[in-house]
C-alpha positions in Angstrom: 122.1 151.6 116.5 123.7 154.8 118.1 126.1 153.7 119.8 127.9 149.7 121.4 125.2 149.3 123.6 121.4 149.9 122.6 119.1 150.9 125.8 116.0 149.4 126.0 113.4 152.2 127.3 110.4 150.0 129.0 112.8 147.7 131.2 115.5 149.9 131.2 118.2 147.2 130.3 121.1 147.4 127.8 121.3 145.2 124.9 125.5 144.2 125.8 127.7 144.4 122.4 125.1 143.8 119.6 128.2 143.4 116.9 128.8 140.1 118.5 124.6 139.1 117.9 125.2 140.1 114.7 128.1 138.0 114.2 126.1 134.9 115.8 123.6 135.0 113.5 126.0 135.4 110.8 127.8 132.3 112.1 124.3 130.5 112.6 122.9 131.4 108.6 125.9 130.2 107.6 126.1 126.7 109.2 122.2 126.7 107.6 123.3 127.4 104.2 126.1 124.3 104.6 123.3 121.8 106.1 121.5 123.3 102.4 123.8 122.4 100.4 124.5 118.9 101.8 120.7 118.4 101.9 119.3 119.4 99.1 121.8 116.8 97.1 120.4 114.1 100.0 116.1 115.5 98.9 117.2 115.5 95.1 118.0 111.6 95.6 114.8 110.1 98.0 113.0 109.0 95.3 115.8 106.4 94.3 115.6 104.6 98.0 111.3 104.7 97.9 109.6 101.3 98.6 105.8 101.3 96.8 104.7 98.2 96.3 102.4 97.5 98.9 103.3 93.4 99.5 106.7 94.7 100.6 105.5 96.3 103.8 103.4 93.5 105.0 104.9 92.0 108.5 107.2 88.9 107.8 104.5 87.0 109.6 101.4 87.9 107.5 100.4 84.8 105.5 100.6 86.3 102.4 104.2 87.0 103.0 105.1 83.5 104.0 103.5 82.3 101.0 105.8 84.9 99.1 108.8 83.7 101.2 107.9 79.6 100.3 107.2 80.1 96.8 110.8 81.2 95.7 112.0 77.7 96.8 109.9 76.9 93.7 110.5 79.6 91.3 113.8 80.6 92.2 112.5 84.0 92.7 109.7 86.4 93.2 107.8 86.8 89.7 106.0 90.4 89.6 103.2 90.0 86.5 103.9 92.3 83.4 100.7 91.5 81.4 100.6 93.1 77.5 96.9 93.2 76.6 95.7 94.5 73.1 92.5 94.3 71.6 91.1 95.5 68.0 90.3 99.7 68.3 87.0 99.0 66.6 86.0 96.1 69.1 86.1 92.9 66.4 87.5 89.7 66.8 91.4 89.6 66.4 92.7 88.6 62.7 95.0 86.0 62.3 97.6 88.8 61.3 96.7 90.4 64.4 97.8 87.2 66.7 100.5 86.8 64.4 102.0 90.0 64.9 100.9 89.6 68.6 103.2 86.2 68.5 106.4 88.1 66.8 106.0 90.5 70.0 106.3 88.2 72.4 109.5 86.7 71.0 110.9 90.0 70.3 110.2 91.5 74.0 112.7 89.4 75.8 115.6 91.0 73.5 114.7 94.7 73.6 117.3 96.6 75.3 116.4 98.3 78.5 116.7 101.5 78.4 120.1 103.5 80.9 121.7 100.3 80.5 123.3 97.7 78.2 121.0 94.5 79.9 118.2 93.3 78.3 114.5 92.7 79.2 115.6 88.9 79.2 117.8 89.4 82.4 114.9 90.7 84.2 112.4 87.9 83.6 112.1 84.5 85.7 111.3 82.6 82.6 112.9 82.7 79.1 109.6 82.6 77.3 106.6 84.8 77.0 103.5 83.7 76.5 100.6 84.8 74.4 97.1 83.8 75.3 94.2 84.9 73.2 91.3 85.0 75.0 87.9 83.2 75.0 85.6 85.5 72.9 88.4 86.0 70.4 88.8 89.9 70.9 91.8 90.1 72.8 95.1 88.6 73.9 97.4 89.0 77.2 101.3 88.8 76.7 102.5 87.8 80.2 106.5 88.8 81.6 107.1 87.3 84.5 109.3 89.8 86.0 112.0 88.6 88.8 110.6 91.1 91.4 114.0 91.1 93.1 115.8 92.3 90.1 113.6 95.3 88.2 112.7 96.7 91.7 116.5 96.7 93.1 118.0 100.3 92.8 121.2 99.8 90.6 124.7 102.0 91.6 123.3 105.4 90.5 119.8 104.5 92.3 117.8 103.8 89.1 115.3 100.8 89.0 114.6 99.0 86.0 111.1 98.3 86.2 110.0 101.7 84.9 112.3 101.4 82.0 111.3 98.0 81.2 107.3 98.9 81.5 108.6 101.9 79.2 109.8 100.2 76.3 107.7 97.2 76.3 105.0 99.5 76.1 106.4 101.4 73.4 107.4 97.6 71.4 103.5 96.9 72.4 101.5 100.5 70.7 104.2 100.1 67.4 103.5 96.3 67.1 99.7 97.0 68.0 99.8 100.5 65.1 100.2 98.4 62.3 97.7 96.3 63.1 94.8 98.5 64.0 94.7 97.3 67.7 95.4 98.8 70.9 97.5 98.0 73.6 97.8 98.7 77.2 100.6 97.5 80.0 99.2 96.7 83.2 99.3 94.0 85.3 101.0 94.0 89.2 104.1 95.3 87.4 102.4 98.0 85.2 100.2 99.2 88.2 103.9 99.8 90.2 105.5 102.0 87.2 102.8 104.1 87.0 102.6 104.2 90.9 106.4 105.6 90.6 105.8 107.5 87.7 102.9 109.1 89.4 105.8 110.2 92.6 108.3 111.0 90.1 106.0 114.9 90.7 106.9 115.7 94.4 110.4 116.7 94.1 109.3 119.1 91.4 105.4 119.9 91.1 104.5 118.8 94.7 107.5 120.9 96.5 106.9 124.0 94.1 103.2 124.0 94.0 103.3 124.0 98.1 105.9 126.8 98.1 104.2 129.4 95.5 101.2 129.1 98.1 102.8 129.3 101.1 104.5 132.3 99.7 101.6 133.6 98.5 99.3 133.6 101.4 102.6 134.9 103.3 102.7 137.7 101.3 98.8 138.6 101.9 99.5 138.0 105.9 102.4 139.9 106.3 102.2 142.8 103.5 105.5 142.6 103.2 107.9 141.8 100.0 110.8 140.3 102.5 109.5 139.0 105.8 108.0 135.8 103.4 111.0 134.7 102.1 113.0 134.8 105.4 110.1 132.2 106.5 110.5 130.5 103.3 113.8 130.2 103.7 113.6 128.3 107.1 110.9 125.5 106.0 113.4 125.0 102.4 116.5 124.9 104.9 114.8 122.6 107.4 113.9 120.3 104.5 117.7 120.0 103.5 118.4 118.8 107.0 115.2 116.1 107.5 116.6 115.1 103.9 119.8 114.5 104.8 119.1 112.5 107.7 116.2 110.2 105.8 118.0 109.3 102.7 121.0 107.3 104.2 118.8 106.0 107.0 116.4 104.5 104.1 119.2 103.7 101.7 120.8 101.5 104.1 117.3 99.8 105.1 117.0 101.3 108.6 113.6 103.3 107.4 110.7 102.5 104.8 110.3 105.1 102.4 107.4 105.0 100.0 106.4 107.8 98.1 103.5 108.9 100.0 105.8 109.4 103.3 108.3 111.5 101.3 105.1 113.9 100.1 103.8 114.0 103.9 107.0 114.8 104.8 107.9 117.6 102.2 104.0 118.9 103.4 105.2 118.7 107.1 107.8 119.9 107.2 106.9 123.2 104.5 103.4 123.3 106.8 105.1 122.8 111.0 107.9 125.2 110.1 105.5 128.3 108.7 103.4 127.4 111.5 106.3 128.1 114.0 107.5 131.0 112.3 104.4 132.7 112.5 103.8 132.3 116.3 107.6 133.8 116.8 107.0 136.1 113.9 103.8 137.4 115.6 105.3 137.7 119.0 108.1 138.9 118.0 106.2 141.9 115.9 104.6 142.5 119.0 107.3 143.3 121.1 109.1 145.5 118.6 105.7 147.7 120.0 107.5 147.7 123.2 111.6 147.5 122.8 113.3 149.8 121.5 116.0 147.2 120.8 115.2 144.0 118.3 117.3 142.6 119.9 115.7 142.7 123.0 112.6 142.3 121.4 113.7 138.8 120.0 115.0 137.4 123.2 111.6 138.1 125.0 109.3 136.9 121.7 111.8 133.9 121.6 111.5 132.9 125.2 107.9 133.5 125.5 107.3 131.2 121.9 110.1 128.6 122.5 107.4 126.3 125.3 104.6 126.1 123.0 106.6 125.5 119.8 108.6 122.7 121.6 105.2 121.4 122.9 104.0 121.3 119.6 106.1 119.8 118.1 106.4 117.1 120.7 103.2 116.1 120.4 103.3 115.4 116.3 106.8 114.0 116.9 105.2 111.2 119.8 102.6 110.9 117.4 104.3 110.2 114.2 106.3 107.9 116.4 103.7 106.0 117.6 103.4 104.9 114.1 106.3 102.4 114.6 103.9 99.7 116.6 102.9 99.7 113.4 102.7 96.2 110.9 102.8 97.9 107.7 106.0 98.9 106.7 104.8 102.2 104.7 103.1 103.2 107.9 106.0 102.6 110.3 108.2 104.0 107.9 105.7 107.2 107.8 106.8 107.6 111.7 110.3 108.4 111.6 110.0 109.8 108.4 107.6 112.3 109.2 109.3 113.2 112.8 112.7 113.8 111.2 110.9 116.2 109.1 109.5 118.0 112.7 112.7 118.2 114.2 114.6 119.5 110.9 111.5 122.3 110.5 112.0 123.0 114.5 115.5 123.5 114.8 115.0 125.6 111.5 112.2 127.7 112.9 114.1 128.3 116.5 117.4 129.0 115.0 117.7 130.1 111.4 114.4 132.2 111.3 115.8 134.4 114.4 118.7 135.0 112.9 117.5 136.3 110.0 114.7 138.1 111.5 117.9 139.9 113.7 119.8 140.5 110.8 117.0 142.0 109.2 116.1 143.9 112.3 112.7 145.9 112.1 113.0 146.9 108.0 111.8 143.2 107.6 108.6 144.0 108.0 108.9 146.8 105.4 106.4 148.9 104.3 104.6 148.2 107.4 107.9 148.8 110.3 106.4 147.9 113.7 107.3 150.8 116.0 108.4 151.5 119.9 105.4 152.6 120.8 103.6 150.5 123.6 100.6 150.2 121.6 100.2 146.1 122.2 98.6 144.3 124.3 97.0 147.4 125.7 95.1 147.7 122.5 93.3 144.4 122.5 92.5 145.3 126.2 90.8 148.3 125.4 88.5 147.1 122.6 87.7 143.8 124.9 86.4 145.9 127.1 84.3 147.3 124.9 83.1 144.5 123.2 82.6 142.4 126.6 81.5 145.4 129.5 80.7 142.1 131.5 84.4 141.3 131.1 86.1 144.9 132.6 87.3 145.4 135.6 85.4 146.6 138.4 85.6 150.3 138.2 87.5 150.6 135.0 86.0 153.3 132.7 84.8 152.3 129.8 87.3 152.7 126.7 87.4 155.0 123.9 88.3 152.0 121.1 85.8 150.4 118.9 85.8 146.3 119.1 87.1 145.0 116.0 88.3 141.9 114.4 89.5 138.7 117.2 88.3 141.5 119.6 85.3 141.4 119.1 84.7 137.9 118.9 86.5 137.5 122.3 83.8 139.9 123.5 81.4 137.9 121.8 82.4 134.8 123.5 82.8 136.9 126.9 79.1 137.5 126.9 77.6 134.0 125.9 80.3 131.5 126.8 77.6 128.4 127.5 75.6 129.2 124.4 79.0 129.2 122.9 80.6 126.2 123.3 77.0 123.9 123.8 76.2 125.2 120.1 79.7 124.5 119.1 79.5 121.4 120.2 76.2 120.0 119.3 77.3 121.4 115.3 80.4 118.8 115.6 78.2 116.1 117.3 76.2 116.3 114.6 79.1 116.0 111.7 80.5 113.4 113.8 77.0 111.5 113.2 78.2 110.6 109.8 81.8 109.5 110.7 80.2 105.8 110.4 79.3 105.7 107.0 83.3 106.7 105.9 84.4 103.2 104.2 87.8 101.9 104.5 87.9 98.6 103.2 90.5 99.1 100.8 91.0 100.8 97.3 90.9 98.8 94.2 93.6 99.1 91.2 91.0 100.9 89.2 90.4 103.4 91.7 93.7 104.4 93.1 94.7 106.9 90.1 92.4 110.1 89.4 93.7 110.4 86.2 93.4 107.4 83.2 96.8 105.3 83.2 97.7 102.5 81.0 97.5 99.7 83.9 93.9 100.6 84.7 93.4 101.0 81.6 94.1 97.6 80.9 92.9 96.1 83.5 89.8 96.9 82.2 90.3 95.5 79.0 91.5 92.1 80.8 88.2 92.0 82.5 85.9 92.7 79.6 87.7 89.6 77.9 89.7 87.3 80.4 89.1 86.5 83.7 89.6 89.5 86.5 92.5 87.7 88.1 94.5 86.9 85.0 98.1 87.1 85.6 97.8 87.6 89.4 97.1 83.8 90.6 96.3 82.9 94.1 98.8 80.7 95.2 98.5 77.8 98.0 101.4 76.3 99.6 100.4 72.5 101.2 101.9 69.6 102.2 102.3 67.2 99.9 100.3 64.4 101.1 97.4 67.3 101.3 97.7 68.7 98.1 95.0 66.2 95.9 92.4 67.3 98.4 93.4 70.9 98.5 93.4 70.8 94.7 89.9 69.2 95.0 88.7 72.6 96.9 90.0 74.7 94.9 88.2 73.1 91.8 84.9 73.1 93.7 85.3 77.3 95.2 83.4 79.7 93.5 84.8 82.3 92.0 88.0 80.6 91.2 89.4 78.6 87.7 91.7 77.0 86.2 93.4 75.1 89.3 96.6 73.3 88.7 99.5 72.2 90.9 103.5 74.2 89.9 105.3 71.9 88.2 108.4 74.3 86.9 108.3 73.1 83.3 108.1 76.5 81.6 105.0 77.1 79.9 101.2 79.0 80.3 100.5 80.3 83.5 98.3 77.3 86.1 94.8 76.8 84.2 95.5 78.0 80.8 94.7 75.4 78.3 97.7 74.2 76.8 99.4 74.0 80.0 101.6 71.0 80.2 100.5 67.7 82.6 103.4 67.3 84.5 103.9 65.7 88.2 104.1 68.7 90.8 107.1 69.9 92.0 107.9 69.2 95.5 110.0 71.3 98.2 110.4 70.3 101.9 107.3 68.0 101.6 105.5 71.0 100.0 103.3 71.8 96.9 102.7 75.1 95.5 99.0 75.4 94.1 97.6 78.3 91.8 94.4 79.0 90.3 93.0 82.4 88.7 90.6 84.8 90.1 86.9 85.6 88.6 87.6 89.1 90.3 90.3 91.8 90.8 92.8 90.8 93.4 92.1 93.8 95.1 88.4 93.6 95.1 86.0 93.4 98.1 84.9 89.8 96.4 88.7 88.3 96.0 89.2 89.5 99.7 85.9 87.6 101.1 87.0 84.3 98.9 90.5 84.4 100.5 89.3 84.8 103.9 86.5 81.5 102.9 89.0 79.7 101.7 91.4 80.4 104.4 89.1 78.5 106.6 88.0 75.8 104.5 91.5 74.9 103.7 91.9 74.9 107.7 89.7 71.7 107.5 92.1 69.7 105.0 95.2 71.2 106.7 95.9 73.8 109.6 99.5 73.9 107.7 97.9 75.4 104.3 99.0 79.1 103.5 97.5 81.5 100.8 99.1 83.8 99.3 98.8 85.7 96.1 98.1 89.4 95.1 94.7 89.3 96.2 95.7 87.7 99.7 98.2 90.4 100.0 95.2 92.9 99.7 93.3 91.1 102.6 96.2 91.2 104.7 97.3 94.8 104.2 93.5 95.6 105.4 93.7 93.2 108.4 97.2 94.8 109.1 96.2 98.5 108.9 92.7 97.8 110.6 95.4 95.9 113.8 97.1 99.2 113.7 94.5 101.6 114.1 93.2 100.2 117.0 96.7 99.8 118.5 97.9 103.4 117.8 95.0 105.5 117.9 94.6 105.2 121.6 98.5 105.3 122.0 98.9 108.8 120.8 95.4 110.1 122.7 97.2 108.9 126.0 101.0 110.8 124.9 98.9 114.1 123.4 97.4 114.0 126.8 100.4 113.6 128.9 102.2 116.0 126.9 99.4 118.4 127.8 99.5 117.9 131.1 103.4 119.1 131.4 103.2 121.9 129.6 99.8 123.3 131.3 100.5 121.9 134.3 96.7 121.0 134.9 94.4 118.0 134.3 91.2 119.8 133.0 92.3 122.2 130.8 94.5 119.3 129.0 91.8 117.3 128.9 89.4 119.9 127.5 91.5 120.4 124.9 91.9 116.1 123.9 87.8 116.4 124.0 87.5 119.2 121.3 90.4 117.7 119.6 88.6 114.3 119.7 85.5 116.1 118.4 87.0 117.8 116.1 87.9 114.5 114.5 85.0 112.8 114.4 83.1 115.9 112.7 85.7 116.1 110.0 85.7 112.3 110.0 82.0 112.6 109.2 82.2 115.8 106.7 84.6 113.7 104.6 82.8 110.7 104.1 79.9 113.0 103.2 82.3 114.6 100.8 83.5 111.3 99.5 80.6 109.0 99.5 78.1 111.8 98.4 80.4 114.7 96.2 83.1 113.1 94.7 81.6 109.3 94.8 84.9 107.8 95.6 85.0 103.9 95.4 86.3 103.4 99.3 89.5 104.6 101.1 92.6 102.8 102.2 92.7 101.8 105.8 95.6 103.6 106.7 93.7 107.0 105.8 91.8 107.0 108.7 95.0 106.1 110.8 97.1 109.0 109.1 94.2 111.7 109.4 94.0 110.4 113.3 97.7 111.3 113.3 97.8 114.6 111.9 94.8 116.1 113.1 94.5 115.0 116.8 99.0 115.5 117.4 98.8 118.5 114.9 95.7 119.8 115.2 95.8 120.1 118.8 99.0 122.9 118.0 96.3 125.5 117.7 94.8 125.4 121.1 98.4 124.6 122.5 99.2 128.1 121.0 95.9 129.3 122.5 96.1 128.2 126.0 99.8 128.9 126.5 99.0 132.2 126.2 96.2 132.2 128.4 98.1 130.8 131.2 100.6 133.2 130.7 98.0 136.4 131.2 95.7 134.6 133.8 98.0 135.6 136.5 97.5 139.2 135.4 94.2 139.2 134.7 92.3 136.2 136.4 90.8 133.2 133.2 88.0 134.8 132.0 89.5 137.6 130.8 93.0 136.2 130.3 91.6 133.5 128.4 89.7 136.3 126.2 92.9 138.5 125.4 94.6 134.9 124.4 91.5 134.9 121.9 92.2 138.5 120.6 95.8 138.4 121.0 96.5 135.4 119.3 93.3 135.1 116.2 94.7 136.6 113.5 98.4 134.9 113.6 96.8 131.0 114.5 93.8 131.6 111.8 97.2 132.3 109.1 99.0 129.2 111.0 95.8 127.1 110.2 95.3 128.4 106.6 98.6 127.7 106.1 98.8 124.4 107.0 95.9 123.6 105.5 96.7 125.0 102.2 100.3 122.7 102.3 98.2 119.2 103.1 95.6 120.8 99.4 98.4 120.6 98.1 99.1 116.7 98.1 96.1 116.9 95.3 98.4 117.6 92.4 99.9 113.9 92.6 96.7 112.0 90.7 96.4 109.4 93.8 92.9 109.1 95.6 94.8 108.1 99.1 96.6 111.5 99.1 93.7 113.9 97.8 91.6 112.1 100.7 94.5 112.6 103.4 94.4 116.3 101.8 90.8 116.7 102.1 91.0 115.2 105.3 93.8 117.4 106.9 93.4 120.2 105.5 88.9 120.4 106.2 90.4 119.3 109.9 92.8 121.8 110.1 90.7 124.2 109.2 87.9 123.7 111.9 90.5 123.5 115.1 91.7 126.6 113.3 88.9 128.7 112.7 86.0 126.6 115.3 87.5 124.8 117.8 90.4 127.2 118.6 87.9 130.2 118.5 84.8 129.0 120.0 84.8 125.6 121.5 88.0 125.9 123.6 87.8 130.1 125.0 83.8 129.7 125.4 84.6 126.7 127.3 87.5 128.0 129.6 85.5 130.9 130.3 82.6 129.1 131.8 85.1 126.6 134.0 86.8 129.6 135.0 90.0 128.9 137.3 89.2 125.5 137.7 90.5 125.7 134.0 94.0 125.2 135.5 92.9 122.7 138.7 95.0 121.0 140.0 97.8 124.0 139.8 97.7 127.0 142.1 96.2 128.8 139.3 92.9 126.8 140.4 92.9 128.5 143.9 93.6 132.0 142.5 89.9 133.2 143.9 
């Protein structure tokens, strides 16, 4: 700066006062670094407000909930199975000093002290006794706690739960008991399968947010060759976090949200993923007119203005997407919506506000060693080597250009010469993944299959099937009237795949079916008895879901006033709930990406060009993955919501690419008619959407370090999807098709009627 006022030299304005833009954006990082330090307390404490037990998102209205609702008038409470199991290392039948020891347990386990606090496991149980069952064969035995779900899931007043300390040290009583007596022991059951869930989240605030930062900043610092434009980026997705964190954790401490772990690890990836992808378009354009101001200044009002429409559009379309989320019946994917779009906003207002500042502050000796220069050599560039690349593509009369096609140049040239063959190729490829979209099964993931790494409750669940029935521990439970319950009892005697069918009497004792269990009338609540009998199979298994669904309408023909409820009817309905949603949503957010579209092209065809390829682009990645996962990694199934959430991110994210595309596009048709506007869009625009998209990618990979199948297939998903709009649909699909349309491209605008 030479003197108050800087001139720029190619419009010949004057930048007025520049001290006071310096002192805005001194005033503008500051307010960022107090929104930092507010938020960062706010992200440190989300995981002490997360929900992840899947029966607490079902709809009040699912069956299985009403049956959870009912059966407290019985029990007083929700019980939430803690199941011991321990068998001999060596495989033998269990000693009498091994039961014996296995009997001292479980009167010792309702005294140990729970760890943070001075209460004891007793406080947390809905009955004072624990049970030991040997089994059958002999070889093993199941200590059951019934746990008052209420209680150990209920953050105390600094936010802990107990069940994770309770699972801890009975676990711990459970190996020392088991040590001295040559078996082995393993704590599962519902409860068991929870702590492990939590203890598997307990890695986002640290592994999860680090491991997506050091790749960020890595593939930043390959991008930009430069050892302080990356952090400045950096800097904006950390900050934006603080704010989205800030907002979420009251709003789900005091109920008004869901949070489970999974939406706090999309949201950590959205927010680090949206906000590089923003700073890189205004990065990029802003780089680009330091070629042509003199001024930064200048420069950044022009890059800012020109990227402010299409970072606004973008993330309007995730935001109405993730929104859309709240028509749905599952509480974690409703609570994903606002969630996720508080994440948006907080890496928007980052990426419009802090990043400029900086990059202002910074001026051009950001982009040290590599200091873009006044020297006009911008668009003019990716003209000239068009123009070679593409001769059909120059201007009538034009001489032919001394540059050599390189790079996104040369592919725009590419695409100039062969646009049908383009995009018909392009197209029939995806057609062809999308073949396979079909086979991808999402019927549900069973216990066993949910962690990627061995865990206790697995595990043991393993050990309970070997030697007890599957459903041990995890009853299904029927509510009847009264006067219906001999015949209902009756039906479930005669169903198979059930035992051990008894009516709730309240007199404390083994679990319904166990011999031993006490003959006692049933208790009776408003008219109502409350039935249980034990699964032959997993509660979460394709077989306990079919038998629920059978038995729902059997029972139907004894009483239309029978509910079942249970773990294993939980399962069923969380399928039928995320199956409803999908087929509410999905078509939901196709009409607002479209609409959205529409206003910011101001067109029908071109918007709806881009839904097709978006849509395509789904269905091929839809079909790569369930090669990937049926054929590679031979996973068991997916959940139902991963289709929903990959439908989210991919068609209301993915579509950002082409947004950045065909904004710029329509801002050089006018200069240079489609065809060729549309090409210097292409060569223009390549290199910084391809970093955008690797980016992004790269930030959904990294959901794979938390050992749960549902987020390394939402990572596959996202980030194989991301990768194709990116480096396929973006590049060939989209320019080869505008180039064929032509102006009717842009029909019905004025841009249509151009020739």
């Amino acid at each position: 700066m030479t003197g108050r006022h800087e001139t720029d030299h190619r419009h010949g304005g004057r930048v007025k006062n520049p001290r006071a833009v310096v002192v805005v954006a001194l005033l503008i990082v500051l307010a960022w670094l107090g929104i930092g330090g507010l938020g960062g307390q706010s992200v440190g404490k989300l995981s002490q407000v997360q929900k992840n037990d899947s029966s607490e998102f079902l709809p009040l209205s699912a069956e299985s909930r009403e049956v959870q609702q009912t059966a407290k008038k019985f029990t007083g409470s929700q019980a939430l199975p803690l199941i011991v199991v321990a068998t001999a290392e060596d495989g033998s039948t269990l000693t009498p000093d091994a039961l014996a020891a296995l009997g001292r347990l479980a009167t010792d386990l309702p005294g140990l002290a729970v760890e943070g606090g001075s209460a004891t496991v007793a406080d947390y149980l809905t009955a004072p006794s624990v049970p030991m069952i040997p089994s059958e064969d002999g070889k093993a035995a199941m200590l059951v706690l019934s746990l008052d779900q209420t209680k150990s899931s209920t953050p105390d007043s600094a936010g802990e739960r107990a069940l994770g300390p309770i699972a801890t040290v009975v676990g711990d009583a459970a190996d020392e008991a088991a040590s001295q007596t040559g078996l082995t022991a393993y704590v599962t059951g519902p409860a068991g399968y929870v702590a492990d869930i939590v203890k598997a989240f307990a890695g986002i605030d640290g592994l999860l947010l680090g491991v997506t930062l050091g790749v960020v900043l890595l593939i930043l610092l390959v991008v930009y060759r430069s050892p302080v434009l990356p952090f400045a980026v950096l800097l904006s997705a950390i900050f934006g976090l603080s704010l989205a964190g800030a907002i979420v954790y009251p709003l789900a401490k005091a109920g008004h949200i869901d949070l489970s772990g999974q939406s706090q690890g999309i949201m950590f990836i959205l927010v680090v993923g949206a906000a590089t992808d923003y700073a890189l378009l205004l990065v990029a354009r802003y780089k680009e007119e330091l070629h042509e101001h003199e001024s930064p200044w200048q420069a950044m009002k022009v890059a800012w203005r020109a990227t402010v429409e299409p970072i606004l559009a973008s993330a309007a379309t995730v935001i109405l997407g993730l929104l859309c989320l709240l028509l749905a019946d599952l509480g974690s994917t409703r609570g994903l919506g606002p969630v996720g779009a508080i994440g948006i906003v907080g890496a928007l207002l980052a990426s419009l506000t802090l990043l400029p500042a900086l990059l202002v502050l910074g001026r051009r000796w950001i982009f040290w060693p590599a200091i873009p220069r006044p020297d006009h050599d911008g668009v003019t560039r990716h003209l000239d080597e068009i123009g070679t690349a593409s001769p059909t593509t120059t201007p009538e009369g034009a001489s032919a250009p001394a540059r050599r096609a390189t790079g996104w140049a040369r592919l725009a040239g590419f695409v100039g010469r062969r646009p049908r063959a383009t995009w018909v190729t392009t197209a029939v490829i995806l057609l062809a993944c999308a073949a396979f979209a079909p086979t991808f099964t999402a019927k549900g993931i069973q216990q066993s299959e949910v962690f990627l790494i061995d865990v206790a409750s697995v595990s043991g669940q393993r050990v309970l099937e070997e030697h007890f029935d599957a459903g041990s521990g995890s009853p299904l439970t029927v509510i009847v009237p009264q006067d219906k319950s001999a015949q209902a009892l009756a039906l479930l005697d005669r169903t198979d795949g059930l035992t051990g069918a008894a009516a709730y009497t309240g007199v404390a004792g083994p679990p319904a079916g166990v011999p031993g269990a006490p003959t006692v009338q049933p208790k009776v609540v408003d008219g109502q008895v409350m039935l249980q009998a034990t699964l032959d199979s997993q509660p979460d298994s394709p077989e306990a879901e079919r038998l629920v669904r059978a038995l729902r309408a059997d029972l139907d023909t004894v009483t239309d006033q029978a509910l079942v409820g249970g773990r294993a009817a939980e399962a069923t309905d969380v399928n039928t709930t995320s199956n409803r949603d999908l087929l509410l949503i999905a078509p939901t957010i196709t009409v607002l990406v479209f609409l959205v579209l529409m206003l910011l092209l101001r067109a029908v065809v071109a918007p709806l060009l881009l839904l097709v390829a978006n849509l395509l682009s789904f269905g091929a990645t839809l079909g790569v993955s369930a090669i990937a996962f049926n054929h590679v990694f031979r996973f068991g199934g997916a959940d139902p919501t991963t289709i929903l959430i990959g439908f989210v991110f991919l068609v209301a994210l993915g579509v950002d690419y082409s947004i950045f595309l065909m904004t710029r596009a329509r801002e050089e048709t006018p200069k240079r008619g489609t065809q060729r506007g549309m090409l210097v869009a292409l060569a223009v625009t390549g290199g910084v959407i391809t970093s955008a998209g690797i980016v992004l990618a790269a930030t959904f990979g990294a959901l794979a370090v938390i050992p749960l199948l549902f987020l390394a297939q939402v990572a596959f998903i996202v980030a194989f999807g991301v990768l194709l709009d990116a480096l396929v649909v973006r590049s060939l699909l989209v320019p080869a098709a505008v180039v064929d349309l032509g102006d009717r491209t842009w029909w019905p605008s004025a841009l249509a009627r151009r020739g």
